[in-house]
C-alpha atoms as one frame of an Amber mdcrd trajectory, in Angstrom:
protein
 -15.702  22.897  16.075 -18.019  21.078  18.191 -16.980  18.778  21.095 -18.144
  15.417  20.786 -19.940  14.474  24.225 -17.508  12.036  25.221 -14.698  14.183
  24.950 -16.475  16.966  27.578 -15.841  13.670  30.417 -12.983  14.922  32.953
 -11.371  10.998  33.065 -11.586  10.759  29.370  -7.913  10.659  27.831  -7.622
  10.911  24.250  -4.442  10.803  22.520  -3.666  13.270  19.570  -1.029  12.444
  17.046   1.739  13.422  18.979   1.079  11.246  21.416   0.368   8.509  19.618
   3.767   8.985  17.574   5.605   9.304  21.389   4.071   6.184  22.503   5.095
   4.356  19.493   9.027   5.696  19.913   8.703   4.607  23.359   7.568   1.022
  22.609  10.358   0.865  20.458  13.155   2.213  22.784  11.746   0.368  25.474
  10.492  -2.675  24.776  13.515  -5.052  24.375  15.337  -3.257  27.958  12.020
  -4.173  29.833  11.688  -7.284  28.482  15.461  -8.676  29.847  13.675  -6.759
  33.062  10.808  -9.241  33.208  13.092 -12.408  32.441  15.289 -11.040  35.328
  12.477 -10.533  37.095  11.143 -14.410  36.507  13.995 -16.091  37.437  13.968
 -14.239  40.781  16.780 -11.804  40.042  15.286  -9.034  39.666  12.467  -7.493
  42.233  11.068  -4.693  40.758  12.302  -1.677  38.954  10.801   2.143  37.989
  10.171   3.570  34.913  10.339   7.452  34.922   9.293   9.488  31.882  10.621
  13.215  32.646  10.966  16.478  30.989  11.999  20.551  31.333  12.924  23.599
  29.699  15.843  25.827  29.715  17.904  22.715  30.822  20.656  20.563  30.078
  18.441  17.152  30.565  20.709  15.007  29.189  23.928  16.023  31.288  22.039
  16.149  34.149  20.145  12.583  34.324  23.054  11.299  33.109  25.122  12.745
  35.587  22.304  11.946  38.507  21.447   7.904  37.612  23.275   5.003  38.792
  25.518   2.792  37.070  22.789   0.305  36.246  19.889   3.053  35.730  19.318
   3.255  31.935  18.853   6.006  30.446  17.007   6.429  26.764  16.738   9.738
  24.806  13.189   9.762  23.576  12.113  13.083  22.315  15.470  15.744  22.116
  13.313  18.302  20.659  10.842  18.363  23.539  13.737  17.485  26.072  11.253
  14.169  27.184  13.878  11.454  28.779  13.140   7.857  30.112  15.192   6.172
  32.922  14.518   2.971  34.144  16.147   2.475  37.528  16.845  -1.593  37.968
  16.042  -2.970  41.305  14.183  -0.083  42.679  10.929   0.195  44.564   8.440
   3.411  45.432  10.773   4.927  48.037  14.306   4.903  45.770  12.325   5.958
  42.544  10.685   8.811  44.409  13.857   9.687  46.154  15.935   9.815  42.616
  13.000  12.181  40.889  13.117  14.402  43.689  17.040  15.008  43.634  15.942
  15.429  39.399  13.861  18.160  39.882  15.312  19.670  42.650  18.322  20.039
  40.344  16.509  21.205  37.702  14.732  23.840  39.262  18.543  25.013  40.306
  19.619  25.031  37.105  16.402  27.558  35.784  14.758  24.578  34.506  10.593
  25.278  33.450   7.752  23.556  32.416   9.364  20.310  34.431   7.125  17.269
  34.355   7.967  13.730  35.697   5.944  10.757  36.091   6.888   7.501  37.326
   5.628   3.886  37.164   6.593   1.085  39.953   6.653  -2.439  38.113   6.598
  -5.158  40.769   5.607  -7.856  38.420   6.056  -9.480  35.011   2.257  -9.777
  34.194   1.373  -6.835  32.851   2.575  -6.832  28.862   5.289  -4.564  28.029
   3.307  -1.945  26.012   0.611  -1.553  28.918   3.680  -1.045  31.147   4.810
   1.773  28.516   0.880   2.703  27.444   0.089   3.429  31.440   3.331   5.215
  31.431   2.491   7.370  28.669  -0.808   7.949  29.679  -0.197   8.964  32.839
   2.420  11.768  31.513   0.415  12.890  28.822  -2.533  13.320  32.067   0.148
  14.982  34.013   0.912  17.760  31.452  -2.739  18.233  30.372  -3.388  18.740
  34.394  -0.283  21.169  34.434   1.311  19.348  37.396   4.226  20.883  36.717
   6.794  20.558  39.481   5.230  17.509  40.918   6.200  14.087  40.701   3.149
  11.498  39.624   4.297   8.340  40.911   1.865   5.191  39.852   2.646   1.449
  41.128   1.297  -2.003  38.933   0.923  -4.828  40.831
């Protein structure tokens, strides 16, 4: 098959149909959480929180992020078959969010975990719509994976 010229580009991202359908079951899961985030977040409650997609092999994800987060970190199962979790920590900025996916993979990596990826996504403000908060998300994990940066923790801030 022949590669269309746009797709030889090293920024271009192009979604296949798994991605798509992960990006749809994350809008869903996600949307109605973020958007009590953002009234929070306009009535001056609420400062800015991350949103951390993360997955592994060989490990117990679910036991272990739930056993990890806070009390008021939420955590959403999106993908069981492809062990793909979201958290989003409330009231959390760049250092915390780092700080929590470090002690996650750190873990993981005790526990034999493989093929770990994590990417996370500062939200400091209510402008942004809630799918381009989930759409960046997504985009940024699906770039993680096809970059194999596994091990690493991609960390992305909106303003």
């Amino acid at each position: 098959m022949k590669v269309r010229e746009n797709e030889m580009q090293k920024e271009n991202l192009r979604f296949d149909g798994n991605d798509i359908a992960l990006a749809a079951k994350m809008v869903d899961k996600l949307t109605t959480t973020i958007d009590i985030l953002y009234y929070l977040m306009e009535r001056g409650e609420e400062r800015s929180f991350v949103v951390m997609l993360i997955s592994g092999k060989n490990v117990d994800m679910k036991t272990l992020l739930t056993k990890e987060k806070r009390n008021t970190d939420i955590l959403f199962e999106i993908d069981e078959e492809a062990s793909l979790y979201a958290v989003i920590c409330q009231d959390t900025k760049i250092d915390g969010g780092y700080h929590f996916a470090e002690r996650m993979l750190r873990n993981m990596l005790l526990n034999k975990g493989e093929d770990i990826y994590c990417t996370e996504l500062e939200v400091r403000t209510s402008t942004h719509s809630i799918k381009y908060v989930i759409f960046k998300l997504i985009e940024t994990y699906v770039k993680t994976k096809r970059d194999k940066k596994h091990g690493e923790i991609i960390f992305k801030s909106l303003h």
